[in-house]
C-alpha positions in Angstrom: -134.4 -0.9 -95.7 -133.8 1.6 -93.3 -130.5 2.5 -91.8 -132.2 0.5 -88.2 -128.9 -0.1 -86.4 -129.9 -3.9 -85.0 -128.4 -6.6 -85.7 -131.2 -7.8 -87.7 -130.3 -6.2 -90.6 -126.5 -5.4 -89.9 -124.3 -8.1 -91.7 -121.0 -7.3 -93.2 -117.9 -9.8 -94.2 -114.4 -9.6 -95.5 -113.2 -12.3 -98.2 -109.6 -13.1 -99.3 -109.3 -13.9 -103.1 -106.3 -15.3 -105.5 -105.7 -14.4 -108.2 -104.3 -16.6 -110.5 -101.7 -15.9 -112.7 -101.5 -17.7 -116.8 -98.3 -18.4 -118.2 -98.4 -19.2 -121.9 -95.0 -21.6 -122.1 -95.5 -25.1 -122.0 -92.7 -27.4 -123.4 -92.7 -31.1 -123.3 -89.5 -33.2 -123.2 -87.6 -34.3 -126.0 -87.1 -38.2 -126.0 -85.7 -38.6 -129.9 -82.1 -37.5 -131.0 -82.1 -35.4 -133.8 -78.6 -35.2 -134.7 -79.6 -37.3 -138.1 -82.0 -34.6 -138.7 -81.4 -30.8 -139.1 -83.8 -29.6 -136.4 -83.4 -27.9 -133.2 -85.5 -28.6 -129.6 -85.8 -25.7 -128.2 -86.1 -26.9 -124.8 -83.2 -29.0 -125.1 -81.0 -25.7 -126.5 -82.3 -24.0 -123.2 -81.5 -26.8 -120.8 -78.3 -27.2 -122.2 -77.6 -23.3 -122.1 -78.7 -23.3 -118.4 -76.5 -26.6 -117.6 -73.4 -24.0 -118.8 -74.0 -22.0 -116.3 -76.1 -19.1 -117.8 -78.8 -17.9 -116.2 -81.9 -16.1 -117.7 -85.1 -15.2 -115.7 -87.3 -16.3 -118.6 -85.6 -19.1 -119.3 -85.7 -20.5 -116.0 -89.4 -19.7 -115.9 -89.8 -21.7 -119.5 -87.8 -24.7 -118.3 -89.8 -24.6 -114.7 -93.4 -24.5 -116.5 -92.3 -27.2 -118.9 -91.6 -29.3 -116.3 -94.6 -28.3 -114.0 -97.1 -29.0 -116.7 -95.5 -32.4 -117.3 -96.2 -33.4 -114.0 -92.3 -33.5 -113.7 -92.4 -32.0 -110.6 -88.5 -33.2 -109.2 -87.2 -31.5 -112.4 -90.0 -28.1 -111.8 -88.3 -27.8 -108.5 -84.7 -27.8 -110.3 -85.8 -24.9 -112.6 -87.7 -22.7 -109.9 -85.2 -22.6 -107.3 -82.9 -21.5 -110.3 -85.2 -18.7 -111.1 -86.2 -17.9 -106.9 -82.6 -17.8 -106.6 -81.6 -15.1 -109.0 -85.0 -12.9 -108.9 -86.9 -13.9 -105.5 -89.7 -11.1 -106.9 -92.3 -13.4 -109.3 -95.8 -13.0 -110.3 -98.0 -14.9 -107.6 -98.8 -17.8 -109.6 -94.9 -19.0 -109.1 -95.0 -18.8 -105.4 -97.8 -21.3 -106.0 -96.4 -23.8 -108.4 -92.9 -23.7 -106.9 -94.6 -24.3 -103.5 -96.1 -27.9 -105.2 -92.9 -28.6 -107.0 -91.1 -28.2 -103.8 -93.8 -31.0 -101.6 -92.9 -33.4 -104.3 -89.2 -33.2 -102.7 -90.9 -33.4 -99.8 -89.5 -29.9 -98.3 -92.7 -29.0 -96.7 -91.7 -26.2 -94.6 -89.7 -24.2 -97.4 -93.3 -25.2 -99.9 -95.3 -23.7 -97.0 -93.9 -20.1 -96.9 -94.0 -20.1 -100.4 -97.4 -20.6 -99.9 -97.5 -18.2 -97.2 -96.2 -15.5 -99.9 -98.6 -16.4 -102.4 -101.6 -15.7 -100.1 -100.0 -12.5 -99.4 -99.3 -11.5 -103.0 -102.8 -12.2 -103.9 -105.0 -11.1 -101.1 -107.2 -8.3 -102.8 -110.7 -6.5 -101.9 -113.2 -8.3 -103.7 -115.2 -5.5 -104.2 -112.7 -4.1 -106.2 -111.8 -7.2 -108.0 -115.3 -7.7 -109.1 -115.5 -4.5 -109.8 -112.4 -4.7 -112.1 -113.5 -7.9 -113.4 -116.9 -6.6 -114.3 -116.7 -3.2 -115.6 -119.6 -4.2 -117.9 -122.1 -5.3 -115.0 -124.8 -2.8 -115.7 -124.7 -4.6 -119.3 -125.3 -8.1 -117.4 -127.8 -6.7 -115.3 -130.0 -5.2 -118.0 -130.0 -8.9 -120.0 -131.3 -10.1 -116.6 -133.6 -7.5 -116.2 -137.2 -7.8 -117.1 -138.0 -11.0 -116.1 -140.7 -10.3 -113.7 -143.9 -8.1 -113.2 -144.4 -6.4 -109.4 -146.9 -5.4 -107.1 -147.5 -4.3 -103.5 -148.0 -7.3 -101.1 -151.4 -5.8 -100.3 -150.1 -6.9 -96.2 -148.1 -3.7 -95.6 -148.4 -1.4 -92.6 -146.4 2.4 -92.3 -143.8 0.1 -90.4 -141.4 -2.2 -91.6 -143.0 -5.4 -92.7 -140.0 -8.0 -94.0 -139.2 -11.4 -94.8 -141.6 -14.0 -95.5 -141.9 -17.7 -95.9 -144.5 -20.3 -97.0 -146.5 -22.2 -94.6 -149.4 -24.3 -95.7 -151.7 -22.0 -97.8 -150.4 -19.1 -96.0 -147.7 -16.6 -95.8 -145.7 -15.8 -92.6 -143.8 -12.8 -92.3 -141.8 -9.8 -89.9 -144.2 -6.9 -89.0 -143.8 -4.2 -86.6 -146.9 -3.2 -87.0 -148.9 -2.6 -83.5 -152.8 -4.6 -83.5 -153.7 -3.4 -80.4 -151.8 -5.2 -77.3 -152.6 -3.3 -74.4 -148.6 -3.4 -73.5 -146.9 -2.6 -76.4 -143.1 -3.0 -76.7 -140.9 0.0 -77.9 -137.8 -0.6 -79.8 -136.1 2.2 -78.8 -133.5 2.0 -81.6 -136.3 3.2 -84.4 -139.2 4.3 -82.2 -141.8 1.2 -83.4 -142.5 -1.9 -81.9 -140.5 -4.9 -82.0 -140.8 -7.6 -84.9 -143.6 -10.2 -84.4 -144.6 -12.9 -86.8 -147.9 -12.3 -88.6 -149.9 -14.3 -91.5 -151.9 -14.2 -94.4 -154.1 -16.8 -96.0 -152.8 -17.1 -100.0 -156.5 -16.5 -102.0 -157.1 -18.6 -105.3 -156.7 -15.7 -107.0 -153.0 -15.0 -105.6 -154.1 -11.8 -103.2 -153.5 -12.3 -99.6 -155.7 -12.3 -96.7 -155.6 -9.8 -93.5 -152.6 -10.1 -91.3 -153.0 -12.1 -88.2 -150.4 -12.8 -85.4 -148.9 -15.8 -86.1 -148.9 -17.7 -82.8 -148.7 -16.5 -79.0 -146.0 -19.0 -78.3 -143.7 -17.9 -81.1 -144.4 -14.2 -80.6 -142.5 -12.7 -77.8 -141.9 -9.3 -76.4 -138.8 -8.9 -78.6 -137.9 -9.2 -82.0 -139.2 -12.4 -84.1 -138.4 -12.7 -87.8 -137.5 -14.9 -90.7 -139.1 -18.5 -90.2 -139.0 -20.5 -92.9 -140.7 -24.1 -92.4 -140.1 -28.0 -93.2 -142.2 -29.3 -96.5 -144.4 -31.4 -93.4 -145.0 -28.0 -91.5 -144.1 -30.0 -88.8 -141.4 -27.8 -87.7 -140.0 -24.1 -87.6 -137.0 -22.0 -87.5 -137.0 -18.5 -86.9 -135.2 -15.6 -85.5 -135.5 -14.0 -82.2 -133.1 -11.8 -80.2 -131.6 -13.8 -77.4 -134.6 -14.2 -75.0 -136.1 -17.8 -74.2 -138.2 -18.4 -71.3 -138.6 -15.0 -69.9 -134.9 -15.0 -69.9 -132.9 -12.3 -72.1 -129.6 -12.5 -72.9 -126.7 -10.1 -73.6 -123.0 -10.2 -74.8 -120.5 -8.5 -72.9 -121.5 -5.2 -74.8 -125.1 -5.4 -73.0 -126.8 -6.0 -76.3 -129.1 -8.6 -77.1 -128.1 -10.1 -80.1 -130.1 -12.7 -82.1 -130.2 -16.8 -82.3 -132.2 -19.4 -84.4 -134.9 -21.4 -82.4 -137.1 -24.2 -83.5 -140.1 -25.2 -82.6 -142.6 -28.1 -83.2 -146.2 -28.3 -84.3 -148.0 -30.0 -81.8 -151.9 -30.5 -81.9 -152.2 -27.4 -83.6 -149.8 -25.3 -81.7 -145.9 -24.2 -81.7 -144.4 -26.0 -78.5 -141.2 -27.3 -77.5 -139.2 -24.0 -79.0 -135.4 -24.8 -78.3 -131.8 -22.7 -79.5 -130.2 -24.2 -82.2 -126.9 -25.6 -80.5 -124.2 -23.1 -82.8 -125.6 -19.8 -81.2 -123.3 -18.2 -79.5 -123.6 -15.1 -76.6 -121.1 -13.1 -78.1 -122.2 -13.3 -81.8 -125.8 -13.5 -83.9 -127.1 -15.7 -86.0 -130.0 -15.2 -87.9 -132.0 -15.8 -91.1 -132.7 -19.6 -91.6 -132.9 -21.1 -95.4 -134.0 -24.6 -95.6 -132.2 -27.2 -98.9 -134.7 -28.6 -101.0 -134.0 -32.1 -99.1 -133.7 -30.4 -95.6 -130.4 -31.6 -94.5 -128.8 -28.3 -94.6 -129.5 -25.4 -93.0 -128.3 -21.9 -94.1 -128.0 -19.1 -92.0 -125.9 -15.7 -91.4 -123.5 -14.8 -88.4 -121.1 -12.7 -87.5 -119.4 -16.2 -85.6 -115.5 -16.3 -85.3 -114.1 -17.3 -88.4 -116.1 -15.0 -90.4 -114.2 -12.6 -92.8 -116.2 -9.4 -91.6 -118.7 -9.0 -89.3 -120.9 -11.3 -91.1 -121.1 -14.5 -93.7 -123.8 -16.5 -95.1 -123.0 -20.0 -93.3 -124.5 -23.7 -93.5 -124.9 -26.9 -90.8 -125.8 -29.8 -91.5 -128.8 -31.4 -90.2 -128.4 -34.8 -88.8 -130.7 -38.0 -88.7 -131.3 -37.6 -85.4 -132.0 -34.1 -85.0 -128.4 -33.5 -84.4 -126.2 -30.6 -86.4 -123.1 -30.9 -87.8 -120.2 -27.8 -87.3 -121.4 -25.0 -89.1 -119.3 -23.9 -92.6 -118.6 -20.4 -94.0 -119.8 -20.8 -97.5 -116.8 -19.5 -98.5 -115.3 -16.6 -100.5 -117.1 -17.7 -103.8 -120.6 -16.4 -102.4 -119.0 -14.3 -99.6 -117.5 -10.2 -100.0 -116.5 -7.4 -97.8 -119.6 -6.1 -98.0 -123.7 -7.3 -96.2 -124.3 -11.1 -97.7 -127.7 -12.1 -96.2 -131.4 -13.2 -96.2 -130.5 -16.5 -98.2 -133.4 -18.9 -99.5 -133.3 -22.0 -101.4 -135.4 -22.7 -103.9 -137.5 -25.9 -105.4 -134.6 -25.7 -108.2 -131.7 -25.7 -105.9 -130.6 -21.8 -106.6 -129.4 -20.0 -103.9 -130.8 -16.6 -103.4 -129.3 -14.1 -101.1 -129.0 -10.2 -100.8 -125.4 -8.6 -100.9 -123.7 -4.9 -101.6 -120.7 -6.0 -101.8 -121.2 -7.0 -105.5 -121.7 -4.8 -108.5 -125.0 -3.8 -107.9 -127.9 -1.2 -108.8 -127.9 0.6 -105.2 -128.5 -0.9 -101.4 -128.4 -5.0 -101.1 -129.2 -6.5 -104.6 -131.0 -9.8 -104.5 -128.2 -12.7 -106.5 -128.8 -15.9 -107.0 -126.5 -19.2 -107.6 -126.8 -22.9 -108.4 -125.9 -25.3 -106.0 -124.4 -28.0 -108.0 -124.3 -31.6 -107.0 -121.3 -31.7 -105.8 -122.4 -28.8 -103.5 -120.1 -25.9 -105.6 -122.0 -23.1 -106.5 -122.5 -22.1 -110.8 -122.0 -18.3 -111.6 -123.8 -15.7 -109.4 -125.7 -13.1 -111.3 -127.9 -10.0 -110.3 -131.4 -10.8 -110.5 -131.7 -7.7 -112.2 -134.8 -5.0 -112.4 -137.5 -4.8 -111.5 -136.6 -6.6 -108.1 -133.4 -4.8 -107.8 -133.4 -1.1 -107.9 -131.4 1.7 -106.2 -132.7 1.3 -102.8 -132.3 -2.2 -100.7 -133.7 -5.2 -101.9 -133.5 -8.6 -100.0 -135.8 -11.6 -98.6 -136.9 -13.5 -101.8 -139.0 -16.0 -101.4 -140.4 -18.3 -105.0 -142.6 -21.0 -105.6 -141.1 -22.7 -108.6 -144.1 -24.6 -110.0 -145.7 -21.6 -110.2 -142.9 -18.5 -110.4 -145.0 -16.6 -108.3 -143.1 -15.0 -104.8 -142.4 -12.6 -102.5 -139.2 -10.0 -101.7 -139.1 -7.1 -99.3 -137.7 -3.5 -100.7 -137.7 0.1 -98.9 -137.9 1.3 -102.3 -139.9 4.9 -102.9 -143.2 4.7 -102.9 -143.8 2.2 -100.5 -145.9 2.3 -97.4 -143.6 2.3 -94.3 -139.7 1.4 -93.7 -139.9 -1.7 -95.5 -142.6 -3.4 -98.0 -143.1 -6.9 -99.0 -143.8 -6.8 -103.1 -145.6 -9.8 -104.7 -143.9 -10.6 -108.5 -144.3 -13.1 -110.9 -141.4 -14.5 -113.2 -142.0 -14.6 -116.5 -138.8 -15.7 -117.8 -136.0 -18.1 -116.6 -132.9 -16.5 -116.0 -130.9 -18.8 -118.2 -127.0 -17.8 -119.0 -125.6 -20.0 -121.3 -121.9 -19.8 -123.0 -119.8 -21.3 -125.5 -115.8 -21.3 -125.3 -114.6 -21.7 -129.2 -111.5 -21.1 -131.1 -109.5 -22.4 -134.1 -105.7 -24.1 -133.6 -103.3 -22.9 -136.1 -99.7 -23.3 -137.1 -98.3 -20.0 -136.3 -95.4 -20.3 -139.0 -98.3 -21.5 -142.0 -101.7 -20.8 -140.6 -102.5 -24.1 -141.2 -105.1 -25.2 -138.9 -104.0 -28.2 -136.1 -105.8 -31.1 -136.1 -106.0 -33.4 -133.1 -104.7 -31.2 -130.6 -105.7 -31.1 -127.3 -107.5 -28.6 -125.0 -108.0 -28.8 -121.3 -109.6 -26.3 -119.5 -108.6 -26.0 -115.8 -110.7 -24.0 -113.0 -109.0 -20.9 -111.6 -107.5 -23.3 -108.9 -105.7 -25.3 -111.7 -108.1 -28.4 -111.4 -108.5 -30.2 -114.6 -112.6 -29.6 -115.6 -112.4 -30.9 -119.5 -110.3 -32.2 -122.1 -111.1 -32.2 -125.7 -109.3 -32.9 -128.8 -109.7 -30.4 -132.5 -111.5 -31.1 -135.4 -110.7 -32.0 -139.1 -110.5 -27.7 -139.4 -108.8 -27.1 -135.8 -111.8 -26.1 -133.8 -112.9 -27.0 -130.5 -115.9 -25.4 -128.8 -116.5 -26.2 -125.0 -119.6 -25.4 -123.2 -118.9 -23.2 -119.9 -120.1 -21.7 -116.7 -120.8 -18.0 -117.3 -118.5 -15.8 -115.1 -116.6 -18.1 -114.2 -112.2 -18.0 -114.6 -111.0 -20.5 -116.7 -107.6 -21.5 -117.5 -107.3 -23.3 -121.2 -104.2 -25.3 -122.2 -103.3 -26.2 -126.2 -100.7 -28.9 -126.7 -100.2 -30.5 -130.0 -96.6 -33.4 -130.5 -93.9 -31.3 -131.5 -95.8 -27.7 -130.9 -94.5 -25.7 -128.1 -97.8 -25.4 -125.7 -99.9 -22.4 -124.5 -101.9 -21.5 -122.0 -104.3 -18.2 -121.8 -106.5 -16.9 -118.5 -110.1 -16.0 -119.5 -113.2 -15.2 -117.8 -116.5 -15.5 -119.2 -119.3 -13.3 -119.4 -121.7 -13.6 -117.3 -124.4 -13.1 -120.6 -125.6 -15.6 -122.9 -123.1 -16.1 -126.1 -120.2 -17.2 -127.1 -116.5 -16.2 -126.3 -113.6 -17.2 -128.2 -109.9 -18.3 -127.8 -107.9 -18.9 -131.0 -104.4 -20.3 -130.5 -101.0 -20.3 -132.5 -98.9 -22.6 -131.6 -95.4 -22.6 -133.0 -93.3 -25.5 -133.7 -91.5 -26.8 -130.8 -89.0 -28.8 -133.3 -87.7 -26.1 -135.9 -86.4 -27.1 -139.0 -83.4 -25.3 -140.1 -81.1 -25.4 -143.6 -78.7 -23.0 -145.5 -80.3 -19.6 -145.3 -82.0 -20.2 -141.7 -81.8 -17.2 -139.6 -80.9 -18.5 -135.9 -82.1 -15.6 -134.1 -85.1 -16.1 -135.3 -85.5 -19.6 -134.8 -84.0 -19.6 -131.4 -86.2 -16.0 -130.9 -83.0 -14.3 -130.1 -83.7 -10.5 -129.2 -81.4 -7.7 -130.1 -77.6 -8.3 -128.7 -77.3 -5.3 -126.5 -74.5 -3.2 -126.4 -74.0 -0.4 -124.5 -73.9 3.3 -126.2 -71.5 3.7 -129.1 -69.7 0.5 -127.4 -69.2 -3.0 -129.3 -68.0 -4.8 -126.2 -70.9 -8.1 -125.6 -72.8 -7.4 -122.3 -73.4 -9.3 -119.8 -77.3 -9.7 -120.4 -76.1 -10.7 -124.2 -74.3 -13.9 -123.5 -77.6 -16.0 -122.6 -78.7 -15.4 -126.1 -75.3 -16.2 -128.0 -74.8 -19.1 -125.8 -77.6 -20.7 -127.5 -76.1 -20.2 -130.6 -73.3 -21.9 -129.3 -75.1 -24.8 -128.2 -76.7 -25.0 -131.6 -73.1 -25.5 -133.2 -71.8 -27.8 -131.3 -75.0 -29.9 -131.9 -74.0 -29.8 -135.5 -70.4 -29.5 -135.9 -70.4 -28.7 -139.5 -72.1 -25.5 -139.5 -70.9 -22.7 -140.3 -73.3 -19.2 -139.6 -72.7 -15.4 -141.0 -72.6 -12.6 -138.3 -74.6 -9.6 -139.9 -75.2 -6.7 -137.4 -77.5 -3.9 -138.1 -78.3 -0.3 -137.0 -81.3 1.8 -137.4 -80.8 5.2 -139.6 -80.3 7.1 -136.5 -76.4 8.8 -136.6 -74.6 8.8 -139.6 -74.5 6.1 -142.0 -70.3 5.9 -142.0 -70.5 6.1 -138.1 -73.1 3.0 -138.2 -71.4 1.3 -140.5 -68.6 0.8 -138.6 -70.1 0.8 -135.1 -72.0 -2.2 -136.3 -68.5 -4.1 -137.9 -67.2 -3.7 -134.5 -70.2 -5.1 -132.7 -70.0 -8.4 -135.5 -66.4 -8.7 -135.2 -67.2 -8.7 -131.2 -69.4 -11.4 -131.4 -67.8 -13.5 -133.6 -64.5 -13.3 -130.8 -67.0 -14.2 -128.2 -68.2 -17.1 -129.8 -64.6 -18.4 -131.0 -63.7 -17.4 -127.2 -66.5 -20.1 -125.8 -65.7 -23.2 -128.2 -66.9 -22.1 -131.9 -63.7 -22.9 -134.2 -62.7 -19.6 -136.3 -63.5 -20.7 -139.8 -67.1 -21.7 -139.0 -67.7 -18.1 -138.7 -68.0 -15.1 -140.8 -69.8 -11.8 -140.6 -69.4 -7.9 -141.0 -71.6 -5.1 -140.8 -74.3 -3.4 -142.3 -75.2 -0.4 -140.5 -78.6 1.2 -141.5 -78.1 -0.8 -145.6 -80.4 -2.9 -144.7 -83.3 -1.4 -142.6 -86.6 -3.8 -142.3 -89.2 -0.5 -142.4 -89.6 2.7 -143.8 -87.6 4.2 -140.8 -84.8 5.6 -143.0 -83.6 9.4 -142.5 -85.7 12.1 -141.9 -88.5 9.4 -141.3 -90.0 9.8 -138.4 -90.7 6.3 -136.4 -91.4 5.6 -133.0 -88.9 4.0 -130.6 -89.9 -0.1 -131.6 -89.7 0.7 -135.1 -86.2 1.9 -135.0 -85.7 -1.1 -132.4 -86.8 -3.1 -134.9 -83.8 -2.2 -137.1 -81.3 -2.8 -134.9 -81.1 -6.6 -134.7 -78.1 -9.4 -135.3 -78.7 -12.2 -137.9 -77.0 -15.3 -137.6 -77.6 -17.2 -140.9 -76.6 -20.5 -141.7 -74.5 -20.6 -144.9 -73.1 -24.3 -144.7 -74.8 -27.6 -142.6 -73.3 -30.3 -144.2 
């Protein structure tokens, strides 16, 4: 459309999104002793590390989430403040579930501004967002494309002619096309008249009839626009600048904004036309869209409590012919950019034009299903031919027949703005399947009868499903839309990965590998790797234990004292770097160091051993003169605690 600076066609909105943020450790409790048995709970070692008085960031965020998925909220509150209190800094989703572990305590005010720093944290530009989150939207919108075949209306004048509706055997629509009044009206804003409502009879064979002015009643001296009509044709709503019986309105910036009126058949004629009760003088509301039932009513204003300058909105209509408050639809239609022109459908999709989503050019025509429960499915581009470079907006469909209307200022048209016929000649249908295989991370053995639930991106439960005899699960999904899925297994430590589907027809998939939450251990079990103890960090050419080194040996000590009779080999290890005397000994100093620091904090002397290797025993190729990047030498310098006695 053109760049016509009324409010007509001037509708922008800001929307707040939240991100949320997956964590992949999920632990459950441990209700059987296993001092019988020569296993380790991991949990447990971590609890009882943290109940020494150590303090780890990841730890606390394991022991909070292990909690929080349990529905253990008291205990999720123990572990969180733990982990606020020594970083206050956390990824947003933290802020959220410490905020719900702290309500189950009760302290509401302390659970509200961590709320209040969630919102903060995860207030982004949707634009962007969806932008980010759909780098491959020209992709989606080519699958969508091709679906319908164009023409001109056959109704269009060198003026903008816009927006159109079905009424009886006949379409109404926007011209500002002059037919001869003797006192014509100048918008002085683009030079042409002002909008009035004209129609055309609907042939049998499709093509439409010449324009006539709708009705004298309805037509006025300013502008009219957008009716849309009750299945009965009983009644009407429409747009019209703020002017009801030869009486024009203006906000305190002397412009006339716009309102929705109604009006009644009666005998033949419009009568009776009355202001919908949610106008306002200092904002506009415009556009209606009927439901398929009628109770609703959709609409777009600029009202306080918009994010922007302007939302799509809904009311309900009463029983009586009374409306309810009107409702932002909400950030999951609305974005920082024009949402507008909305329509309804026989199917229950919700069309609407918008540039604030990935787009060809202009407003793009979208459309979403309004479920049942009156969310909206995935909102996709309607693609080309409809959508093109230029603006695109009003659609209008008859679904027994897939035949409609939309208005474009594409090129070649005949004035500002054109209303195109089209016909659809395919369903846009997006359909996705969410599949993966469970497996033992340790074996690869695939995990039978675990479970998967999948949560929606505000963490509410949508699905629960249990693996196959092979460890598969397949879930059928919303295209688009964020998901959240969760595997648990008895005895498996639990996972949980973020994932958005694509907004195409197919199938995405989510394998998991769950490790074994209960480890078994014997003569020859490596500890660090069992308790997935890192490298013990020393500082340069020093073999004194840091600071950041005693979380991880304190769980060796915990694992001791759980099984008194064992007794563990220190090995330390260097990567080739230096000399091989010089790491040879650096790395005897740096066992003999831990094995003090372990006899220092409870661990009798003769349970222990150890000595060092230096670079003897390297786990790669990265010996001298080899050139490795910085992980592969990392991955030489590591500390082995291996069990040589449990009995």
């Amino acid at each position: 459309m053109r760049k016509i600076k009324t409010p007509v066609y001037n509708v922008i909105l800001l929307l707040v999104a939240v991100s949320g943020y997956g964590q992949k450790a999920r632990i459950e409790g441990a209700d059987k002793k296993y001092n019988n048995y020569s296993y380790i709970d991991a949990i447990a070692t971590y609890e009882s590390v943290a109940l020494k008085g150590y303090k780890d960031e990841k730890m606390f965020q394991k022991l909070g989430n292990a909690y929080y998925f349990n529905a253990d909220l008291n205990k999720a509150e123990k572990w969180y403040t733990e982990l606020f209190d020594m970083n206050g800094e956390q990824e947003p989703e933290y802020y959220y579930r410490y905020s719900q572990a702290l309500k189950s305590i009760r302290n509401y005010d302390k659970a509200n501004k961590m709320l209040d720093t969630f919102n903060k944290r995860s207030v982004n530009d949707l634009r962007a967002k969806l932008y980010v989150t759909q780098k491959n939207y020209l992709e989606e919108i080519k699958a969508n494309s091709g679906r319908y075949t164009i023409a001109n209306a056959g109704i269009n004048s060198e003026y903008s002619d816009y927006g159109s509706s079905f009424f009886n055997n006949n379409l109404v629509f926007a011209s500002a096309r002059d037919t001869g009044r003797t006192a014509q009206k100048i918008f002085k804003w683009t030079n042409q008249s002002f909008t009035n409502l004209y129609s055309s009879e609907i042939n049998t064979d499709g093509n439409l009839g010449n324009p006539k002015r709708f009705s004298k009643i309805i037509n006025s001296k300013f502008h009219e626009s957008t009716p849309i009509f009750t299945k009965d044709g009983q009644t009407m709503y429409f747009t019209r600048n703020n002017y009801l019986d030869g009486k024009k309105g203006k906000d305190a910036q002397k412009v006339t904004l716009l309102k929705i009126y109604k009006s009644s058949l009666k005998n033949g004629n419009w009568t009776n036309i009355v202001e919908l009760p949610f106008n306002g003088e200092e904002y506009s509301v415009a556009h209606p869209a009927l439901s398929t039932d009628e109770s609703t009513l959709y609409f777009v204003s600029d009202m306080p409590g918009t994010f922007g300058q302007s939302d799509l909105f809904k009311v309900a209509i009463k029983q009586d012919g009374t409306y309810g408050e009107p409702k932002n639809l909400g950030t999951e239609i609305n974005t920082e950019g024009r949402e507008t022109f909305p329509f309804v459908s026989g199917n229950n999709e919700l069309y609407f034009a918008s540039d604030g989503r990935p787009g060809l050019g202009g407003l793009d025509i979208f459309v979403t299903n309004i479920g049942n429960d009156n969310t909206y499915g995935v909102i996709q581009n309607v693609g080309e031919p409809i959508n093109g470079p230029q603006d695109d907006f009003a659609f209008l469909i008859n679904t027994k027949d897939g035949k409609g209307f939309f208005t474009s200022n594409r090129s070649g048209g005949l004035g500002y703005d054109d209303i195109y016929s089209f016909t659809e000649t395919r369903k846009l249908i997006c359909e996705q399947l969410l599949a993966g295989i469970l497996i033992n991370q340790e074996t690869g053995q695939p995990l039978v009868n675990a479970k998967i639930s999948m949560f929606d991106d505000h963490f509410t439960l949508v699905k629960e499903m249990i693996t196959d005899d092979k460890g598969n699960y397949s879930i059928e999904v919303v295209c688009g839309k964020t998901y959240y899925i969760r595997a648990t297994k008895d005895d498996y430590e639990t996972k949980e990965e973020k994932i958005t589907i694509k907004s195409t027809t197919g199938k995405t998939d989510l394998p998991f590998q769950l490790s074994k939450r209960i480890k078994e251990i014997g003569v020859g079990t490596d500890l660090a790797k069992t308790l997935d103890i890192p490298i013990i960090y020393f500082d340069l050419d020093k073999s004194i234990i840091r600071k950041d080194a005693t979380f991880e040996l304190a769980k060796i000590v915990v694992v001791m004292q759980q099984f008194p009779k064992m007794k563990i080999d220190v090995r330390s290890h260097t990567d080739s770097r230096q000399t091989e005397q010089y790491n040879l000994k650096l790395s005897d100093k740096r066992a003999k160091s831990t094995i003090e620091w372990l006899i220092k904090n409870g661990i009798e002397d003769y349970r222990l051993s150890g000595k060092g290797y230096g670079e003897a025993q390297l786990v790669n190729k990265c010996s001298d003169g080899v050139k490795c990047i910085e992980s592969e030498h990392q991955a030489n310098r590591r500390s082995e605690f291996i069990i040589i006695s449990i009995e």
